[in-house]
N, C-alpha and C positions, 0 to 999 in steps of 0.2 A: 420347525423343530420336531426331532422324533420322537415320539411318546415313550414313556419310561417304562420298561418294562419285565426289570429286575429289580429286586430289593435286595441290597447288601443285607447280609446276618445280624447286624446291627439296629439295621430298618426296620425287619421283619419283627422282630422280638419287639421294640418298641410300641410299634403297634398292636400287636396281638395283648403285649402285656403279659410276656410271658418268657422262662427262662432259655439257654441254649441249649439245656438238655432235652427241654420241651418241643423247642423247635425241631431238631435231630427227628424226636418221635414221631412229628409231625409228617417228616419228611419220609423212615421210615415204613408208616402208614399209608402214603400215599398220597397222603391229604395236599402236601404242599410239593412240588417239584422244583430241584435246583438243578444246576449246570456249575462247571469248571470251566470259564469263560478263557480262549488262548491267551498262555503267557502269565496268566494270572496264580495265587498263589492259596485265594480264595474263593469259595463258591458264592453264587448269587441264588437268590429262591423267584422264583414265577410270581410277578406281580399280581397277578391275575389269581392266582391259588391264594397268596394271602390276604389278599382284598375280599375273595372268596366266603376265608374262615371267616376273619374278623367278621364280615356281616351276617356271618350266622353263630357267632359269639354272640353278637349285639340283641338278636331275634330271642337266643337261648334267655339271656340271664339279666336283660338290663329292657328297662322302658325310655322310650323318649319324655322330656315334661309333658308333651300332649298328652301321652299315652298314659303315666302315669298321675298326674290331674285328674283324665276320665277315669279311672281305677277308684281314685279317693277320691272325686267329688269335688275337688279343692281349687282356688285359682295358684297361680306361681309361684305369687308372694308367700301361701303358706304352705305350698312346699319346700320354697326353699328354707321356713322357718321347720320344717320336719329335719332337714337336712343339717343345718345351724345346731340343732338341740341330739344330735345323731341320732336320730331313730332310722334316718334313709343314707345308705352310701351312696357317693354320685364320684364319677371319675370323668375325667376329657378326656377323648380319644383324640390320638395325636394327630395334628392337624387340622382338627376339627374346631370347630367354633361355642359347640353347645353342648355340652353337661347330656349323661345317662345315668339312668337311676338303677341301683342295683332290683332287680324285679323280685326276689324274694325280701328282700324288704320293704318294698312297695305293697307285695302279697299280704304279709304279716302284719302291718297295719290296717291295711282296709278289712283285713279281718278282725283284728283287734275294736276298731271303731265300731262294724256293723253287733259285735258282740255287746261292746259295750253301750251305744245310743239304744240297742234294742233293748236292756235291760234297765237301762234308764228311764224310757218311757213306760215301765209298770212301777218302778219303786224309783223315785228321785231322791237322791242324800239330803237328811237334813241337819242342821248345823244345831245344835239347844246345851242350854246349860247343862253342867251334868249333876247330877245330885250321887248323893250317896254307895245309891245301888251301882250306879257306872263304874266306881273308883276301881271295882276289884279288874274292870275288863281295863281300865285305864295304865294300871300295873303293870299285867301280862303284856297289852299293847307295846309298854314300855321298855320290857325287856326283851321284847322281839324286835323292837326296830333297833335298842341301843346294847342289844347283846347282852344286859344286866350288868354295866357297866352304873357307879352309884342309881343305881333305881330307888328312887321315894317309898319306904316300906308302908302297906296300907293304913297300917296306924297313925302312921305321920299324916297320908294325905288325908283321912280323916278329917284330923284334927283340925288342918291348915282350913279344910272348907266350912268346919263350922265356926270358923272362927272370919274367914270370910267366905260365903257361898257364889261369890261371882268372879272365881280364879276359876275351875275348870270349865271346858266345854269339849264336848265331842259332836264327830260326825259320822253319823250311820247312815246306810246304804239298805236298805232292807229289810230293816232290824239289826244287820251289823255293824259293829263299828268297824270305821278302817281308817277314823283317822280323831287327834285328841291336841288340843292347847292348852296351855297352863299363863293366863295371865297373870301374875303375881305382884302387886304393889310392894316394895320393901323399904322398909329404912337404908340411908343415904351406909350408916356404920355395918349394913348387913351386908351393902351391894359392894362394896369398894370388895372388901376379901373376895367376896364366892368369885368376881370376875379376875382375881390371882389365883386362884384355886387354892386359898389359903385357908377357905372354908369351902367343906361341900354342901351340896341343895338338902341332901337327906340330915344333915345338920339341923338345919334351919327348926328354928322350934315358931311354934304360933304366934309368940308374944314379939316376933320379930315380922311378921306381915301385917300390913295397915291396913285398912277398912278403906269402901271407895264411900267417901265422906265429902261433902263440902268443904271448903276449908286450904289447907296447905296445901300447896303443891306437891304430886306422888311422882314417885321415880317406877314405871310401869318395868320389871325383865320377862321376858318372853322364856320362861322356866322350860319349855319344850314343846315342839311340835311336832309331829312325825304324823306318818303314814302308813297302816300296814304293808308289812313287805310282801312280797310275791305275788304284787299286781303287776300290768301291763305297763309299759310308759305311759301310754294314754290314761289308764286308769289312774297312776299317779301324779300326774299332770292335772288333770281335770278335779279327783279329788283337795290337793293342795290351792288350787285357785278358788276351789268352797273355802276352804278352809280362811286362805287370807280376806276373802267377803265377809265372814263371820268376824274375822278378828276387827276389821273393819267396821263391821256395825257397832257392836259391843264398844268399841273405841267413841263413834258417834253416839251411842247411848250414852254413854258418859259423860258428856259435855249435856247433855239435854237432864241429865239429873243432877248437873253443877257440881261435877266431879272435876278438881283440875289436874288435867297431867303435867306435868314439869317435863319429864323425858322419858322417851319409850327406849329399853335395850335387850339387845339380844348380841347371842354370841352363835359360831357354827362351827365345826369342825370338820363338814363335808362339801362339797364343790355344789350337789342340788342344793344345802342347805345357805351355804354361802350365794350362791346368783338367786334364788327366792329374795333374800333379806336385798339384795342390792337393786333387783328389778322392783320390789316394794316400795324403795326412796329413800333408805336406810345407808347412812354416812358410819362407811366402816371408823375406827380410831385406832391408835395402839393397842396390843395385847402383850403380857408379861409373860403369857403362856406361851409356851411353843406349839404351832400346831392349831390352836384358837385364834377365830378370829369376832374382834368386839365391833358392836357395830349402834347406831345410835340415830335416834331424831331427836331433835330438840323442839320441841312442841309449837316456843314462841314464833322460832325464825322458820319454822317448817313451810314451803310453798306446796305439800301435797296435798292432789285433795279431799281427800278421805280427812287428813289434817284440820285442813282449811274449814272443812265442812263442821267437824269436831268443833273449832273455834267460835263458827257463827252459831253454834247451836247453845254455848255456853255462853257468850255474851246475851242469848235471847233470854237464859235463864235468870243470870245478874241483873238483867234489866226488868225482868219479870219480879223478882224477888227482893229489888231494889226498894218497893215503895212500902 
């Protein structure tokens, strides 16, 4: 069989990945040479030239996974979870069997990484309640991640903390913060509206949050979580996964001071904020809002296990405090 050794116009762009006016220039330049084959009515371009470019396309701007792996350090599996979460483009070449990774986003991570683990290893985030003096950077934090769309004015969140002091917590990084939770216990008549927006958060007066007590079952809403903006993915990735440990813990502290939860809720209105909640084990529900979405554990039937853990820690307590 004779080896093939023209690329129809069609072929050629396919490959390269790239338009016919591109091709043209290609052609112009040099780079690629065609022919007007006898009888025919279209031209073909030199096998060999575009096989050529393409693999010095490939060398310019894209890594193999080997190559790109060595780059980050990483095995497959998470790269291809960089790729999943888009931080890396990757495209087939046609024909081909195996994925290329775009090489300036290959670069810009492994940069972003060695930026950030090296700054990590002198000041590590730490997660702690927040008291009083945090609220005013809690605010500001506030209205830069949510644009000051109803922001909690500082007087209210005040209030709301002394009235209970184990709703906020922040996470700083250095002495900064970049990142803040709001655990909020509420009455069952305060959470049905706010989750219609028929009441707002900045509403909310003190005398409508409950104290983490022994006793009845609390309905936990996740009043807010964010993340300073204009960090890196990886910085924000990595900070958010502090952040869910913390909430985490606090949640197991809870059951070990005989605090009962009923149901933990949150709601999200952004796609990060939405796959957080559902990667966490959070069973979305209806929302009345457009735009919102509601999302829920139910404490008793919950198999997670941060949950689970929460559970046995509260039984040890009832059984402690039983006698």
């Amino acid at each position: 069989m004779e080896e093939k050794k023209y690329y129809t116009a069609k072929e050629a762009r396919e490959i390269l990945g790239i338009t016919y006016s591109a091709l043209r220039n290609h052609v112009h330049t040099g780079r690629i040479r065609r022919t007007m084959p006898p009888g025919k009515r279209q031209a073909v371009y030199l096998k060999e030239d575009v096989d050529q470019l393409h693999r010095s396309q490939k060398e310019e701007i894209y890594y193999t996974a080997k190559e790109a792996q060595e780059v980050l350090g990483m095995t497959y599996s998470a790269l291809r979870n960089q790729v999943d979460a888009g931080n890396i483009a990757n495209i087939m070449p046609p024909g081909k069997r195996q994925a290329v990774y775009l090489k300036e986003d290959v670069d810009q991570l492994a940069h972003e990484m060695e930026a950030f683990f090296a700054a990590k290893q002198t000041a590590p985030s730490v997660f702690k309640k927040a008291t009083e003096e945090d609220l005013p950077e809690c605010v500001a934090l506030s209205a830069a991640i949510f644009g000051g769309v109803n922001i909690i004015p500082l007087d209210r969140r005040i209030a709301w903390l002394k009235k209970n002091p184990d709703i906020d917590y922040v996470l700083r990084h250095d002495s900064e913060m970049v990142g803040y939770v709001s655990i909020v216990p509420l009455r069952r008549e305060t959470l049905e509206p706010l989750l219609k927006d028929e009441l707002l958060a900045k509403d909310i007066t003190p005398d409508e949050i409950e104290e983490f007590k022994p006793g009845k079952p609390l309905q936990l809403y996740i009043m807010a979580m964010g993340i300073k903006p204009r960090l890196s993915k990886l910085e924000k990735r990595t900070y958010a996964s502090r952040l869910i440990k913390g909430i985490r813990d606090v949640i197991i502290t809870m059951g070990k001071r005989g605090v009962t939860i009923g149901t933990i809720i949150a709601r999200s209105e952004v796609p990060d904020g939405i796959n957080v909640l559902r990667h966490t084990g959070f069973t979305e529900i209806p929302s009345e809002v457009p735009g919102t979405r509601n999302f829920i554990i139910e404490v008793e039937k919950s198999g997670i296990p941060a949950v689970m853990e929460y559970k046995r820690e509260l039984a040890a307590w009832k059984e402690q405090n039983s006698e």
